[in-house]
N, C-alpha and C positions, 0 to 999 in steps of 0.2 A: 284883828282876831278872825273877822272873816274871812279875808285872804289865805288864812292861816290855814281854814278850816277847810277853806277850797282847794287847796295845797295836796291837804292828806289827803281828801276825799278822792281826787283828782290822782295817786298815785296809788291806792287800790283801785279804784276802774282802772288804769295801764294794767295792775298784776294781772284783775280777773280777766281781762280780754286777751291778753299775751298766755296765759295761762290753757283759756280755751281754744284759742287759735291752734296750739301747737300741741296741745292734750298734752300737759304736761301737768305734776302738781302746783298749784297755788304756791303754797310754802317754796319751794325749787326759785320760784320766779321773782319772790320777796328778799331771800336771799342772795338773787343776784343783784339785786336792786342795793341791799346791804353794803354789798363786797365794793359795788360801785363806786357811792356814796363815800364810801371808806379810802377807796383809793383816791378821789379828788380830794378828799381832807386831805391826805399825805402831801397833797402837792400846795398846798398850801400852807401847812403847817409844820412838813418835813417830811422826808422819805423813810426817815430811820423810826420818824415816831410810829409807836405802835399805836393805831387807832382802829376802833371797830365802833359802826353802825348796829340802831336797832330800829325797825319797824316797828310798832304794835300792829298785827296783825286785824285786829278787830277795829282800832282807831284810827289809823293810818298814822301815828302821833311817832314824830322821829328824833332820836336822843344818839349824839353823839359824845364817844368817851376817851380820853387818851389813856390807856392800860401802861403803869409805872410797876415797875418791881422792888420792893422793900428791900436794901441794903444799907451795910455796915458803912460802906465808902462810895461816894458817887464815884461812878468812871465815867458814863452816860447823861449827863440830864434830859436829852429825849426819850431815857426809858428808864434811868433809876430811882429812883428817890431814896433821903436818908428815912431814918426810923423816924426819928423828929417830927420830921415833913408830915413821916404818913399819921401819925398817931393825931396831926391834927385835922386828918380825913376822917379818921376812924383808930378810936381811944385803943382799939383790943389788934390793932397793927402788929405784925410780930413781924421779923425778917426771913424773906422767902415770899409773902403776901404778895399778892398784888391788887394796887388800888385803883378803881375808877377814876378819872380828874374829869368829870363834865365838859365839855366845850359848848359857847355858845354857838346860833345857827352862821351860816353864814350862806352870802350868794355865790352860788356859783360861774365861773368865769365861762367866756365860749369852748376855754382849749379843755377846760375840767369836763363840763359838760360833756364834749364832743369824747373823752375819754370814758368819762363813765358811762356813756352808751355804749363804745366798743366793749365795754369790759360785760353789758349788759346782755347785746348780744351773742356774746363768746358762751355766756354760762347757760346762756338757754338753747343753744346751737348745741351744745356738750348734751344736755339733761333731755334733749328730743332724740337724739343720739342715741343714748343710753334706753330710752322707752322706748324707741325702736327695735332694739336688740333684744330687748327684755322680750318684748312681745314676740318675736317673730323666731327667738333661739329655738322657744318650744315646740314652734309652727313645722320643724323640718319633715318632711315625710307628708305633708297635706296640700293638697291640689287649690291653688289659689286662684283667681278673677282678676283679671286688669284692664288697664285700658293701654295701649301702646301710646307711648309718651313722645317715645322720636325714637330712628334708627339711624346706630353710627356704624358705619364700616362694616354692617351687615351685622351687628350684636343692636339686641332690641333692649330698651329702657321700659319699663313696666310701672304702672304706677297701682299702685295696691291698692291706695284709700290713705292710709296710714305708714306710706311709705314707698321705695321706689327697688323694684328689681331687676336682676339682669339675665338676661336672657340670651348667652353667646352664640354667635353662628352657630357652632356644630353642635350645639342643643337644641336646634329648630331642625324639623322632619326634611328630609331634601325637599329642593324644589319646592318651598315651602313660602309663598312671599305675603311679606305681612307693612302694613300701611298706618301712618299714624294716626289714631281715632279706632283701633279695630279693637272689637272686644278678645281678649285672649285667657285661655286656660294653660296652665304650665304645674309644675311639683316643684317643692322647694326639698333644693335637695342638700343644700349647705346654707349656713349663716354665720360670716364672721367679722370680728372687730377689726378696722380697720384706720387707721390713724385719719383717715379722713370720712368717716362713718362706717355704721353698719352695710355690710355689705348682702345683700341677701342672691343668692343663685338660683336660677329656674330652669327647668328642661322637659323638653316635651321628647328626648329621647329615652327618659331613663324607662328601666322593664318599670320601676314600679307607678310609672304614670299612670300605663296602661289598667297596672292590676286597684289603681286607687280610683279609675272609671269605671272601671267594673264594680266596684263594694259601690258606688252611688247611681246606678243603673239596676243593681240585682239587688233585693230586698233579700235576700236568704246570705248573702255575704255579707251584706252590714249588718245579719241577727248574727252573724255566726255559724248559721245551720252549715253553709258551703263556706268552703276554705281554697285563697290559693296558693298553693305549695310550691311554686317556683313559676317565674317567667322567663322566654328569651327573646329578646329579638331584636328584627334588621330592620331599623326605621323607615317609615314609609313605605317597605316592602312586606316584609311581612313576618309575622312574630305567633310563639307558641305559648300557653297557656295550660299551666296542670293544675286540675282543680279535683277536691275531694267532698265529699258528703258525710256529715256527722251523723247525719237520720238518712237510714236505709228507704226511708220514702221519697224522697226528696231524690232526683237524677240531678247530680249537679253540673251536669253538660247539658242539658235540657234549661236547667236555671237561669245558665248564664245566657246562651241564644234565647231563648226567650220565646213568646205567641211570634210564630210565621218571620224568627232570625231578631225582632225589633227592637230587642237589648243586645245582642253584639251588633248592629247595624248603628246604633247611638255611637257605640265606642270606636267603629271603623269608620263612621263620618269626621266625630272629633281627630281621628288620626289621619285624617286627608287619605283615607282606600286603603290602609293598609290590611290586609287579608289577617285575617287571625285564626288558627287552629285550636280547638277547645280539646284539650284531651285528659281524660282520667287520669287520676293519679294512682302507683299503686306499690306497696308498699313494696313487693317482690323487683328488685333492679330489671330481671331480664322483662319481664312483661311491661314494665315501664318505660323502657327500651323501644320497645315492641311498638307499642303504643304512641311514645313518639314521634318514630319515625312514618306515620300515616301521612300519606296515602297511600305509602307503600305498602305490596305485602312482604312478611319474614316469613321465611323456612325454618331457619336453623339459630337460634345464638349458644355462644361459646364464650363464657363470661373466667375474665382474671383476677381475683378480688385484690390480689395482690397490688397488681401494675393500676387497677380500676381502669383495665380498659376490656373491652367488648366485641368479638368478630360476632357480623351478624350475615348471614347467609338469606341473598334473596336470589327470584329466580330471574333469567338472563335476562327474561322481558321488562323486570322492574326496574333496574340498575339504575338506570337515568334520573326516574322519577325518587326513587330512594336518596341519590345524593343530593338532587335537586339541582336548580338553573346554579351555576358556578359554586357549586357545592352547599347550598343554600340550606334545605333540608336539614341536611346531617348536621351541619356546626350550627343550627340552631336545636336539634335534638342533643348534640352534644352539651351547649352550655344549659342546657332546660336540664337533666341525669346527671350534669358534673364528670361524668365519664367519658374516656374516648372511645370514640365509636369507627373499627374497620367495616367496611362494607367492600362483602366480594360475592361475584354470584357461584350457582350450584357448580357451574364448568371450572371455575377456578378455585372452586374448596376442590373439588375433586381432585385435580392436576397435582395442587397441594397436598395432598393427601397421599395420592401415590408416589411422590418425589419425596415426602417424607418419611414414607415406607423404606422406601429402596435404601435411603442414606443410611436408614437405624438397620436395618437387614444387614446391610455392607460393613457399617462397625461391629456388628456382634460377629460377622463371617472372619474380622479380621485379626479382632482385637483377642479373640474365642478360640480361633483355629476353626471355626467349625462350612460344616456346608451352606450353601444358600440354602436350603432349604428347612435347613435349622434354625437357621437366624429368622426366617421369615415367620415360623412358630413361637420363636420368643417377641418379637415382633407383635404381634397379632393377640398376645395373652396381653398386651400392654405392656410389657418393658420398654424402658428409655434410656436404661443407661447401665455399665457395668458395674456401678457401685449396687444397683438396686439384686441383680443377680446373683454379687459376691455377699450381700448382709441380707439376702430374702430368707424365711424358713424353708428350710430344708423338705419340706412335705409339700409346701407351696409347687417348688419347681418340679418332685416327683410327680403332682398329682396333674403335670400337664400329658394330656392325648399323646400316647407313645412315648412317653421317659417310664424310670425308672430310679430307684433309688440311686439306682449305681451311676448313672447317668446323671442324675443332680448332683453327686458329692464330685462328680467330674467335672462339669460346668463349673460350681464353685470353685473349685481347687485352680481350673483355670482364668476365672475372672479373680482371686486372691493374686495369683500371679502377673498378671496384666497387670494391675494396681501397685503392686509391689514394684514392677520397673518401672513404670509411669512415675509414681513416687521419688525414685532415685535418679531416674532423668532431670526430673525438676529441682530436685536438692543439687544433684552436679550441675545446672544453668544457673540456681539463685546462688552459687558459690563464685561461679564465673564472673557471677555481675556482681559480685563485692558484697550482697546482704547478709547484714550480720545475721546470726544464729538468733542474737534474741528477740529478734526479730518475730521467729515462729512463737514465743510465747506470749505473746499477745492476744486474747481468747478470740475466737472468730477469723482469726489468719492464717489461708489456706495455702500449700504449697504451689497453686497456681497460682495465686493471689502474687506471695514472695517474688513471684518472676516475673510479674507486671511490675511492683514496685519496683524492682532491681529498673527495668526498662526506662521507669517514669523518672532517675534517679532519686529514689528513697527507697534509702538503705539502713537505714537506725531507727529504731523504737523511736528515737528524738525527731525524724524526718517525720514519720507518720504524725505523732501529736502536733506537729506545727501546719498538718494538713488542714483545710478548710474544705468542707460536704464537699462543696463545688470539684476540688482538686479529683476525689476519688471519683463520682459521678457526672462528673461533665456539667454543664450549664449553655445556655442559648440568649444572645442578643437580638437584639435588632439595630442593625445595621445596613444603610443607604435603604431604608425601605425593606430589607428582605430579612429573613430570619436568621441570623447566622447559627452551626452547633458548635460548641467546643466540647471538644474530647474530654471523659477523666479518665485514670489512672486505671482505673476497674469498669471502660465498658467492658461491655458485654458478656458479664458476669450476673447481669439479671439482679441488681442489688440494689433496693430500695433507700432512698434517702435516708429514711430512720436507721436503716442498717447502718449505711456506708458514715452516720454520727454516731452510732454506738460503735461504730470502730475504733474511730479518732478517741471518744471518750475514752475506752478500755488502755488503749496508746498513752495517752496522758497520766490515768492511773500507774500505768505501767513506768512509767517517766518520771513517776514521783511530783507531777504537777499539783495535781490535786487530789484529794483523797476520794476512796470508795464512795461511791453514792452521792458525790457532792455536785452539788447542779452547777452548767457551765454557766458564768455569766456572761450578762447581755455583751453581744458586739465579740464574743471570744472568734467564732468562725471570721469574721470580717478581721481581727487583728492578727489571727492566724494565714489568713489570707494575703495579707500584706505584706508579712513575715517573708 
């Protein structure tokens, strides 16, 4: 009885120390102990029987049972029993039951043994596994502590405390070299299951490293007062920062540098020198632009809300410093506004400007019949184009400096004309090239449009619906390293993605694919595409 009692006692001390070892629950660790147990019975008593262990948890007291199931007809004697049998386990046995059979204890052999430990440690190896994950899914987006574990093949192993993470070359700062024993900061920026554990991801490149040093350096960004609204940046070189202020007291560029630089100097030591530009944020695009691109100064921007891109006019002297060392600057001001940003100075808007003059001067002289000097007035009041002069109001173009009524219902009458043959030029070329007529009913599809398609060969309401965004719009790889473009159907027609899908959409309606308003499902462009 002693031994007996030495036995149990002796196999809760194993749970609670294997338990604490690997912070795992108690119960998880008794259970594997169970499942153990259970399977070395099998090997002694049958593989087929169904047997299951039970610990008491409080006693360490261990009862095994072989589980039979109540039937009409044995097929099984390792796992059936008749009614008969069972009613003399338990009088109220009905069929479908299943009955406990006691087993007494027995010793276990070396190969049992040696088995139910592997089976011990597989369950606890799972169930640390699992608490790893558990822990650390929630963790992503929070700047963690390590010790460097070992480095293979330039990816560092990281040891948390409670787990182990990885840290790939191109997540570490260039030129960045780190030694086993060294203490390290990183962001988790992924955590996933992975048939051979949790896998946890770290990077000391990501923007939001940088902006998670700063909320634990600046007291006003961990209260909330100051906010960061976007970051960009070139690792180890240097990166931009838009911050804003919730209390008009509070300078939240002042906040984040800190007494005499000493809170952005914390965050550019942790980033091994990397320079950081602190700039307002501001809810107006062009002055946030503006502001971006500091150090430089702007003159002029010319914002496309459309295209959501930006010419920004600086002066001759700035140019260099505005794009920065190999364009550095700017495509970090670009990925900090999400916009693209042209950058040209005063001598080349101007050049621009004048060669854009002459071109629109020289179509109104042509397309109008009229003098240069005419064109250069329509010009100059801001026309762009013959459509704008044949649908303008009528008093509009009277009440320009030197016209006259008579002289606007002229104009118009000759840009109606212009349009009119224009028009039947391109109806006789989209006839040329095979496009059907029903083509043009298609809401949104323009006679110049028709004659691109005609070129792209699509030529059937059914060619257009089978189109994919890509096809009309063009799209870009990458390719040996460089950018490749590919064409679509409709450049340089100035026609936004969303457009160039509500076309296709309208096509398909038109096609009888799908019905009005009915949303495309997933993967339609991609199988249209393939098509």
């Amino acid at each position: 009885m002693v031994a007996v009692s030495a036995n149990r006692l002796e196999l809760l001390q194993i749970a609670d120390a294997v338990a604490r070892e690997k912070s795992i629950d108690r119960s998880i660790v008794i259970a594997a102990m169970e499942d153990a147990i259970a399977k070395a019975a099998r090997s002694r008593y049958g593989q087929e029987t169904d047997i299951h262990a039970d610990i008491n948890a409080r006693t360490g007291e261990l009862r095994l049972a072989r589980h039979l199931l109540v039937v009409d007809e044995v097929e099984n004697t390792a796992t059936e029993i008749t009614l008969d049998g069972a009613r003399r386990h338990n009088p109220a046995a009905q069929v479908g039951d299943t009955i406990a059979d006691t087993l007494p204890p027995f010793d276990f052999g070396r190969i049992a043994a040696q088995s139910a430990k592997q089976v011990i440690v597989q369950k606890v190896r799972e169930a640390e596994r699992d608490r790893q994950y558990d822990e650390y899914k929630d963790r992503i987006g929070d700047v963690v502590n390590g010790l460097v574990k070992r480095v293979e093949y330039g990816n560092v192993v990281v040891d948390l405390g409670r787990g182990e993470g990885i840290l790939r070359r191109d997540e570490l700062l260039p030129r960045e070299t780190v030694k086993t024993g060294d203490r390290i900061r990183a962001y988790v920026y992924d955590v996933r299951r992975e048939p051979r554990g949790p896998q946890i991801f770290l990077s000391r490149t990501h923007p939001q490293f940088m902006a998670k040093l700063f909320a634990q350096e600046v007291p006003e960004i961990y209260d909330g007062i100051v906010e960061i609204k976007a970051v960009a940046r070139d690792p180890g070189s240097r990166a931009k920062i838009a911050v804003i202020s919730r209390d008009q007291s509070v300078d939240p560029v002042g906040a984040c540098v800190g007494m005499r630089g000493s809170r952005v100097q914390a965050v550019v030591n942790e980033l091994q020198g990397e320079k950081i530009d602190i700039i307002p944020w501001n809810p107006d695009i062009a002055t946030f632009i503006v502001n971006a691109l500091a150090p430089a100064e702007v003159v002029k921007v010319v914002l496309d809300e459309d295209r959501e891109r930006i010419e920004v006019v600086v002066p001759d002297a700035q140019l260099s410093l505005a794009i920065g060392r190999r364009g550095q600057n700017v495509r970090l001001a670009t990925q900090l506004t999400g916009w693209d940003i042209d950058i040209m100075t005063e001598q080349e808007e101007s050049e621009r400007r004048q060669k854009e003059f002459a071109e629109r001067t020289k179509m109104f002289a042509e397309a109008l019949d009229l003098d240069e000097m005419m064109g250069q007035l329509l010009t100059s009041e801001g026309f762009t184009s013959v459509e704008e002069i044949a649908y303008v109001q009528l008093q509009e173009l009277a009440s320009i400096e030197g016209f006259d009524e008579d002289t606007a219902a002229e104009l118009q009458a000759r840009a109606l004309k212009h349009l009119a043959e224009v028009e039947e030029a391109l109806d006789a070329r989209r006839t040329e090239l095979g496009v059907d007529d029903d083509l043009k009913t298609v809401p949104g599809v323009t006679s110049k449009m028709l004659v691109a398609f005609g070129e792209n060969d699509i030529k059937s309401v059914e060619d257009l619906a089978g189109c994919a965004t890509d096809d009309l719009v063009g799209w870009t790889e990458r390719k040996d390293g460089e950018t490749v473009r590919h064409a679509g159907a409709l450049d340089g027609f100035e026609l936004s993605r969303e457009d160039a899908e509500a076309l296709v959409m309208q096509a398909r309606v038109a096609a009888g694919w799908i019905e009005a308003d009915e949303p495309a499902a997933d993967g339609d462009d991609a199988a249209a595409g393939e098509a």
